[in-house]
Structures are given as C-alpha cells and as structure tokens.
C-alpha positions in Angstrom: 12.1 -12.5 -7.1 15.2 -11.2 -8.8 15.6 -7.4 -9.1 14.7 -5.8 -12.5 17.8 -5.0 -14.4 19.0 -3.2 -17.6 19.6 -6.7 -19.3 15.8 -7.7 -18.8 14.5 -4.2 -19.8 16.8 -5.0 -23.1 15.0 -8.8 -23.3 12.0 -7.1 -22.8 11.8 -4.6 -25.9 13.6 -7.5 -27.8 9.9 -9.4 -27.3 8.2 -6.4 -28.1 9.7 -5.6 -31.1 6.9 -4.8 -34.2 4.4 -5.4 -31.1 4.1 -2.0 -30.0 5.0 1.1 -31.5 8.3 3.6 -30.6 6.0 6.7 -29.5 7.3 9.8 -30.7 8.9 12.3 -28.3 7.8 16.2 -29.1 8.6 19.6 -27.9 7.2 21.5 -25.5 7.6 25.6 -25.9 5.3 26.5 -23.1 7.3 24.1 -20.8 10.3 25.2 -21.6 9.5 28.8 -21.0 8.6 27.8 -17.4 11.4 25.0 -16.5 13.9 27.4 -18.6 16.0 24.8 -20.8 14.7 21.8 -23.5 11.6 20.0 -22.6 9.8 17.0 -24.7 6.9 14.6 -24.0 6.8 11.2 -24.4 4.3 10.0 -25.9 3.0 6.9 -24.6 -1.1 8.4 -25.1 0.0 7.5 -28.9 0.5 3.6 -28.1 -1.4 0.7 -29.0 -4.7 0.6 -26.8 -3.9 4.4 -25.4 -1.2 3.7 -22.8 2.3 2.2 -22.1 0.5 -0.9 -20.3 0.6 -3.3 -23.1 4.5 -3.2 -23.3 4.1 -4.8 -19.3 1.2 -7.1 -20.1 2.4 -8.5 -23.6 5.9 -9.1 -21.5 4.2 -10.9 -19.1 1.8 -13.2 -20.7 4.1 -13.9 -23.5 6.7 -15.5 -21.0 3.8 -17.9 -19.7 4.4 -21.5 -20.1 1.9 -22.9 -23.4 0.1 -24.9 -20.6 -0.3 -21.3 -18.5 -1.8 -19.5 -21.7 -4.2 -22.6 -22.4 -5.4 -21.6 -18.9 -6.3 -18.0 -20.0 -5.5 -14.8 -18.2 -7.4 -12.9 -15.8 -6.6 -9.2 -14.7 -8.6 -6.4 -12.1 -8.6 -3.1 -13.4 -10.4 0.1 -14.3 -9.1 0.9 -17.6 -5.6 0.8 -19.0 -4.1 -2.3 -17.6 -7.5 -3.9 -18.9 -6.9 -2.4 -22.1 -3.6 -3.5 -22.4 -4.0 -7.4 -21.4 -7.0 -7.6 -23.6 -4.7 -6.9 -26.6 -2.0 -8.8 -25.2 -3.9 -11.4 -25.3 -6.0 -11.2 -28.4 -1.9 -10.9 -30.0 -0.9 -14.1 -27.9 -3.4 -16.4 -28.5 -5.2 -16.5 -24.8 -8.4 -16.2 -23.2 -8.6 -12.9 -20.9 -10.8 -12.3 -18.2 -11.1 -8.5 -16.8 -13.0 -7.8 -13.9 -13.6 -3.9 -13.8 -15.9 -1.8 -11.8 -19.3 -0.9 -12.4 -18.4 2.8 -12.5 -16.1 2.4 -14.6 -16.1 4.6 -17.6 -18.2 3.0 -20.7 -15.3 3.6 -23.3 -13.1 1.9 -21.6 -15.2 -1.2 -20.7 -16.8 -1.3 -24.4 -12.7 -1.2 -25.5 -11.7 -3.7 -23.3 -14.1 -6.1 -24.9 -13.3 -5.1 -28.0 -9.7 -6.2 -27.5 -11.6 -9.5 -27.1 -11.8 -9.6 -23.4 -14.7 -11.0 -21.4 -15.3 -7.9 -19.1 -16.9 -9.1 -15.8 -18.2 -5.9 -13.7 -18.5 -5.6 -9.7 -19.1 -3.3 -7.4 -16.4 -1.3 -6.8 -12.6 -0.6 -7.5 -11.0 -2.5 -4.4 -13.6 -5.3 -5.1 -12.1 -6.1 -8.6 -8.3 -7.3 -7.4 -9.8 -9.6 -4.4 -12.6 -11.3 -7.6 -10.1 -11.6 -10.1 -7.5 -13.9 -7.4 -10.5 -15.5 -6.8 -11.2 -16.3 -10.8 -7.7 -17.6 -10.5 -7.9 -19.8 -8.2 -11.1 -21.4 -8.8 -10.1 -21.7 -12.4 -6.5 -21.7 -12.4 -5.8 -18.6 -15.2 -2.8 -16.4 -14.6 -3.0 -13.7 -12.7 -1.8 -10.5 -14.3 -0.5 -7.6 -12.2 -0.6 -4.0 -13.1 2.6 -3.3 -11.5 3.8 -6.1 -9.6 5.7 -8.2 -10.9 9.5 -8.3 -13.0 8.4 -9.0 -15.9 5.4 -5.8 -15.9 8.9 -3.6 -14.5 10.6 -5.0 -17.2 8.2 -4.2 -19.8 6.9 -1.0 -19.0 11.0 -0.1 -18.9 11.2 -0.5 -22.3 10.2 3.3 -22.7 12.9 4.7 -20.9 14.9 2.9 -23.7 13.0 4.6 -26.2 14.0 7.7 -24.7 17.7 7.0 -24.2 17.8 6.6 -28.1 15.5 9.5 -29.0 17.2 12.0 -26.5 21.1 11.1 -25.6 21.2 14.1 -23.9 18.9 13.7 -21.8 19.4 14.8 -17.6 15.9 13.9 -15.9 12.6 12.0 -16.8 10.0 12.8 -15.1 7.7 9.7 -14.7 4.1 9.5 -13.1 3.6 6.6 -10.4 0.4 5.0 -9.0 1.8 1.6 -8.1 5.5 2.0 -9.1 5.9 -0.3 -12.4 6.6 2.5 -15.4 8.3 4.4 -12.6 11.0 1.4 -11.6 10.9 0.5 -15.0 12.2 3.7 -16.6 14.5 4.2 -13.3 16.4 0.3 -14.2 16.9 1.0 -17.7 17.8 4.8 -17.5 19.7 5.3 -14.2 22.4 3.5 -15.0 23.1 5.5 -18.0 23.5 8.6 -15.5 19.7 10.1 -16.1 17.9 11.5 -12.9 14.8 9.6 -12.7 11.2 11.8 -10.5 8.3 9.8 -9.5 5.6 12.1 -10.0 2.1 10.7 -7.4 -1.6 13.2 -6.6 -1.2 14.6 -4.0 -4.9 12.6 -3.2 -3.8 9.5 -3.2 0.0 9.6 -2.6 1.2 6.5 -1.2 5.2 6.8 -2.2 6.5 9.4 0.5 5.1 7.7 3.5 6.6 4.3 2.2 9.9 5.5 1.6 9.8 6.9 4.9 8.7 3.7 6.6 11.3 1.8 4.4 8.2 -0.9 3.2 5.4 -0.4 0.9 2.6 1.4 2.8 -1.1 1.8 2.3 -3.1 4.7 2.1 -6.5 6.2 1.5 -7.5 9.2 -0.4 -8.7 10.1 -3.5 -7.7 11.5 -7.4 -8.7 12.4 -11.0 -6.1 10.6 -11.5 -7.4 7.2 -11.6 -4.3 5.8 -13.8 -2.5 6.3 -10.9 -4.9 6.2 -8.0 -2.9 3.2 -5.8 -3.3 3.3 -2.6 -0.3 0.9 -1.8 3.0 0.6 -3.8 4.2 -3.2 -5.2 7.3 -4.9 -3.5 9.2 -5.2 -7.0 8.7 -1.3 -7.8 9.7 -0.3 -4.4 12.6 -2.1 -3.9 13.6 -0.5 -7.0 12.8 2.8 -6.5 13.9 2.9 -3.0 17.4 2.2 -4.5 17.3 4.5 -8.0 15.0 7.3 -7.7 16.0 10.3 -6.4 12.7 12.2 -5.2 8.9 11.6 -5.8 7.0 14.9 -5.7 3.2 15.6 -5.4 0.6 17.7 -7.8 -2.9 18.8 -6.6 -6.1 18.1 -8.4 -5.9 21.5 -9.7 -2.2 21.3 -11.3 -3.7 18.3 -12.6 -6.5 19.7 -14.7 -4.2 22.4 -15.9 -2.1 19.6 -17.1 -4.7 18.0 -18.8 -5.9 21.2 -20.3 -2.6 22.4 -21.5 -2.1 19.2 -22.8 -5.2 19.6 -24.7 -4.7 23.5 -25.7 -1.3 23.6 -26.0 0.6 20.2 -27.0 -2.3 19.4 -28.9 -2.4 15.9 -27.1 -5.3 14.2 -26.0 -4.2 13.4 -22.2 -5.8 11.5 -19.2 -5.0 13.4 -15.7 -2.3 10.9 -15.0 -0.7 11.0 -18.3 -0.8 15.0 -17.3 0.7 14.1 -13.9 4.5 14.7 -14.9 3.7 17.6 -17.2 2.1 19.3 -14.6 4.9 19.0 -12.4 7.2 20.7 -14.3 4.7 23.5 -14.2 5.0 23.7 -10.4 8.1 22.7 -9.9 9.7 25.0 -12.6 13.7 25.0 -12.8 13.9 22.3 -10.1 15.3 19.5 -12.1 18.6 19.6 -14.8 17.3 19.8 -18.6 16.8 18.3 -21.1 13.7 16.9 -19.5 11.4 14.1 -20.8 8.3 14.0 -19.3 6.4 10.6 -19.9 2.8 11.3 -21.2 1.7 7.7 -19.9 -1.8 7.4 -21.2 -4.5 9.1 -23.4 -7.9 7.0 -22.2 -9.8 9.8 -21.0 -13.7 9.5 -20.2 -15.0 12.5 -22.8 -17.4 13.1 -19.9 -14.5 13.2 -17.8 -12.8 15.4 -20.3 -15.7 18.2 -20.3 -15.2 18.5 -16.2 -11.4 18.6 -16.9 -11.6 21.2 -19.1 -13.6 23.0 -16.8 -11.4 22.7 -13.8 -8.5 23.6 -16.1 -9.8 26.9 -17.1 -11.4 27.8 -13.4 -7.6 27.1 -12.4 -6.2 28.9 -14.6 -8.5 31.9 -14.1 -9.7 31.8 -17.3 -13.5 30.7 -15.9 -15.3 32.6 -12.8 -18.8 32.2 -11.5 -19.4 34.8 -9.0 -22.1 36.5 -7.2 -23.5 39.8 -7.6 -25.9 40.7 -4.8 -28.8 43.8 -6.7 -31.9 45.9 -6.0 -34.5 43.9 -7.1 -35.5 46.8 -9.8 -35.6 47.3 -13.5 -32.0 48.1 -15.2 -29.3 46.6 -12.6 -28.6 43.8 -13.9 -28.2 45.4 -17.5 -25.9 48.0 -15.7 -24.2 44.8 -14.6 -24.0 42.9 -17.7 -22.8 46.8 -19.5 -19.9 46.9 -16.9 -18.9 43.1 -17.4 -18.6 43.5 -20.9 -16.4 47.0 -21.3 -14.2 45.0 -19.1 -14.0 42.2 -21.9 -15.6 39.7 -19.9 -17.4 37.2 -21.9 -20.6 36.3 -20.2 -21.6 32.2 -20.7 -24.3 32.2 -17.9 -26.7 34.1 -15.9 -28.6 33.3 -13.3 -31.3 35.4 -11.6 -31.6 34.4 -7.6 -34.8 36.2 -5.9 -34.2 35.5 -2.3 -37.0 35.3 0.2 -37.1 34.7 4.1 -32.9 34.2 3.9 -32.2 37.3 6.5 -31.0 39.8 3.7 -32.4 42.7 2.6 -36.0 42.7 1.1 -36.1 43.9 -2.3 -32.6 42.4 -3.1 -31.7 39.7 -5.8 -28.4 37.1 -6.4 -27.6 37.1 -9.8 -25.1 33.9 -10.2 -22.6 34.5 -13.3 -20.4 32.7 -15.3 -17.6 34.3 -17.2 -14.6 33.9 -19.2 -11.8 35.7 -18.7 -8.5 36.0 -20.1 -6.3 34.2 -17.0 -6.2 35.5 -13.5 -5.0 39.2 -13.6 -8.1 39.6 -15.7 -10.4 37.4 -13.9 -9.3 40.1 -10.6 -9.2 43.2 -13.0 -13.3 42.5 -13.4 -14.0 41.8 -9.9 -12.2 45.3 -8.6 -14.1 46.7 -11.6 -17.5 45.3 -10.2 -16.6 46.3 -6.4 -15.4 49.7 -7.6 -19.4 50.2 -9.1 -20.3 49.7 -5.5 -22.1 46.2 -6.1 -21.6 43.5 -3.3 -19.8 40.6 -5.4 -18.6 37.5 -4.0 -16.2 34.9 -5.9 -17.3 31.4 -6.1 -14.2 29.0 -5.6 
C-alpha cells in the first residue's frame, strides 16, 4: 500500500465535507496552569455518533466500488468504530454488519443499531475481528478496519487539518493511540507543517514502545479503562507512519486516566470516555514537557454511564478527594460518635459507615472495624484527617 500523505488527508476532508462536523477547539485554564503556556481540546466527543471514527469509516466505504457497497460492509468492534460504520453507511447507501462483544456496553450496541446496523454479538473482544473476516468471506462484504488501512489514516487525518486552521500557532498535538490510525493520521497532515506530533497509549495495554523498539508492529497483552484504545498490536499503515513522524509516545496509568475523565467532566465541562481523556491526562503528568500552544485531541465521548459512575469514583479516590479507611474501636457505647465528632471538625464529609464486629479473627475481644467513606477536599486534606484520627490515639488504616 502507498504511504498516507498530506494530499490524501486533503482528498479526504474534501469527501467529508457537510458529512461531519468541524469540532470546536476550547480552552483549557486548569491545563494551562499545569503545562504553563496555551492549551485547547479538540473536540472530537462533539462529532457525529460521539467520536472521530466516522471521518475514517465514511472515507473508506465511500471509496468502495458500487459493486463493493452492493455487497454491504462488515466491521468487529466494541463501540466507536461500530458507531461510526453504522452511520457511514446508513449515509452511503450500504448494508453493515457489526459484530461486537457480548459485554459490550448496551448504549453502544443499542446505537449501533440505531445507525441501522445489524449488530451480531459473540463471545468476546478478540473473537469479534476473527467472525467479522469470516462474514466476509463467506459473503463477500467489505471488510472495514478500525485503523488499518490508508484510507481510515487518511480520514481520521482530517482532524489535524481542522486544527492547523483553528490554531496556526500551534507547537504540539497531543493525540491518543490504540491501533495507530488518528495518531498517523494527525502526524501526515500536521508534521509537515512543522507541528510536534505525541502518541499518547495506557500504560495497560501499551503496544507502541515495544514495537518501535523492535522496528515491526508488536503484540501485547494487558489490560485498560481505556477500551477506545485498548490494541494489543499496532497496524502496518500506522506504524510505518509513525515510526517515521512521531517523535515520542508516552504512557498514563489507570489512575491518570480517571483523573482525566473526571476533570474532563468537572472542569472542561466535557463528557469524556477514558481514552478521549488519554491525551488530557498526559499533559497533567507530563506538565511543561512539550512546546505550547498545545492541542490535545478529545477523541471520543461514548462512555458507559455505568462506566461513568466507577470513573468518577476512581477520579476523586485519585485525586484524594474520596477515602475509605479503617478505624479499629472498643466495642462500647460513644466511640464511634467520638469518631464521627472528630471527622467532622476536621470538615470531613461522611458518605458511609460501616460497623465491622469482629469475632474469632486474632484481635482483641471487645474490639470493632468501623469501615468509612469520606470526602475530602484533595490529598493534603484527605492526610490532614488521618494524622487527626491517629493523633486521638485510634488505630486507622487507609484503604488504597
């Protein structure tokens, strides 16, 4: 296959044109503060169908020969990409089939067949790629990559032109990557124009270092929040464009992840899935590291709200704003309120309470576990309660 170039990310949004929607780019404050010059977010959450995959999967199936779209589609996915070929389709004129996981999240499955999609569910995640080649085949409908393939590169490019336009100024996008195609794309439209291009993988499931090392697309195993980006191998178009434009691919934990999505959430006032939080949150823990303005790409908003509640959750335990702890008490009237009394002149706000007897456990008889939730105002408080608690002489214990 020929490399992606500029010219075909320009052909691209050419074909896209009153298709899908220029996302806005906004201001981060709170980002700025930490990286210490201009910040802004893309906006891709904001596209049609919640994600920048419909600019790759309308590219593709719109260059399909008439007798290829009489054969339908058929993609593997567990949300976005299926999203985003559903409506490409639907707009096209062609029959798509999505196979998806069972455990897949039921908004996502109930919106793919919305977009007109016959959803088709199996077992697993890395069952869904190996049925959908085999729908192909037996049937003979197109195959649709996520990532894989020019014209996917060349459509999910078409932000980085967005972003040339919005920001001319602009030093360094910051870009998340599962498989590699918004990350090449962005990298063949936008180095070229002198913009430092970072790859942004989980640290879970982070396939891109130990490829570039080995000099070939490598798999690996692990696991992510992040399912938008949760690949455990990169594709041979992406890499061969990375390996040549991008500069460095860093890693974020699971908990920089949820502090993402929850400042996202808090701050931004964006509704964020954890990998559309992935290059947000690296700016957080990489502060300063990269020249400004920055652009990081918000890639996706199709977030589970069951999902969302654990996110939030994570969010605020990582950013010490949430505590359960321990306290270990005579089992007599009046300690826990003396408890509860010292908690609350230290402005702790109690959500939960748990009262633990313990029996035949090898402590003390006559002692109690009381479990306790709290909110706190970030870490510094979060520690300011525990010494507070210690300092009363009570044995207390920080859950993790």
């Amino acid at each position: 296959m020929q490399p992606v170039g500029r010219d075909d990310v320009e052909a691209a949004r050419a074909a896209l044109a009153g298709v899908v929607r220029p996302t806005p780019v906004t201001p981060s404050r709170v980002l700025e503060a930490m990286v210490g010059g201009p910040v802004l977010l893309k906006c891709e959450n904001l596209q049609r169908a919640g994600s920048f995959k419909i600019r790759g999967a309308y590219r593709r199936i719109q260059r399909l020969t008439a007798d290829e779209r009489a054969r339908g589609v058929v993609a593997a996915s567990a949300g976005n990409h299926a999203q985003g070929v559903a409506l490409a389709a639907q707009l096209l004129g062609t029959r798509a089939t999505v196979y998806m996981p069972a455990g897949a999240p039921l908004p996502k499955v109930e919106a793919t067949r919305e977009y007109g999609a016959q959803v088709e569910l199996v077992e697993s995640l890395d069952e869904t790629f190996a049925a959908a080649t085999a729908f192909a085949e037996r049937t003979g409908a197109v195959l649709i990559h996520p990532f894989d393939h020019p014209d996917i590169v060349a459509g999910q490019g078409t932000v980085g032109l967005e972003i040339l336009e919005q920001v001319p100024d602009v030093a360094t996008i910051v870009v998340c990557t599962g498989g590699g195609g918004l990350l090449a794309g962005i990298a063949a439209a936008c180095v070229p124009a002198g913009v430092r291009v970072v790859g942004v993988q989980a640290a879970g499931l982070a396939a891109w270092p130990p490829s570039l090392a080995a000099g070939a697309p490598t798999s690996v195993a692990g696991t992510t929040i992040a399912d938008g980006i949760a690949v455990s191998r990169p594709g041979e178009v992406p890499f061969a464009l990375v390996r040549a434009l991008v500069e460095e691919i860093v890693t974020v934990d699971e908990e920089a992840l949820a502090r993402g999505v929850l400042r996202c959430l808090e701050r931004e006032k964006l509704l964020v899935e954890p990998a559309g939080a992935a290059a947000a949150a690296a700016l957080a823990e990489y502060p300063g590291r990269w020249p400004a303005p920055v652009v990081a790409v918000v890639s996706g908003g199709n977030v589970d709200p069951v999902l969302l509640v654990d996110l939030v959750r994570r969010g605020l335990v990582a950013a010490g704003r949430y505590v359960a702890l321990r306290v270990r008490l005579p089992d007599r009237p009046g300690y826990l309120a003396d408890v509860l009394r010292l908690v609350g002149r230290a402005g702790g706000n109690v959500v939960d309470v748990e009262h633990r007897r313990l029996s035949a456990s090898g402590t003390a008889p006559g002692t109690v576990d009381v479990a306790l939730t709290l909110e706190t105002r970030g870490h510094d408080h979060r520690t300011a309660i525990l010494a507070e608690l210690a300092a009363a002489g009570w044995d207390v214990t920080a859950e993790p």
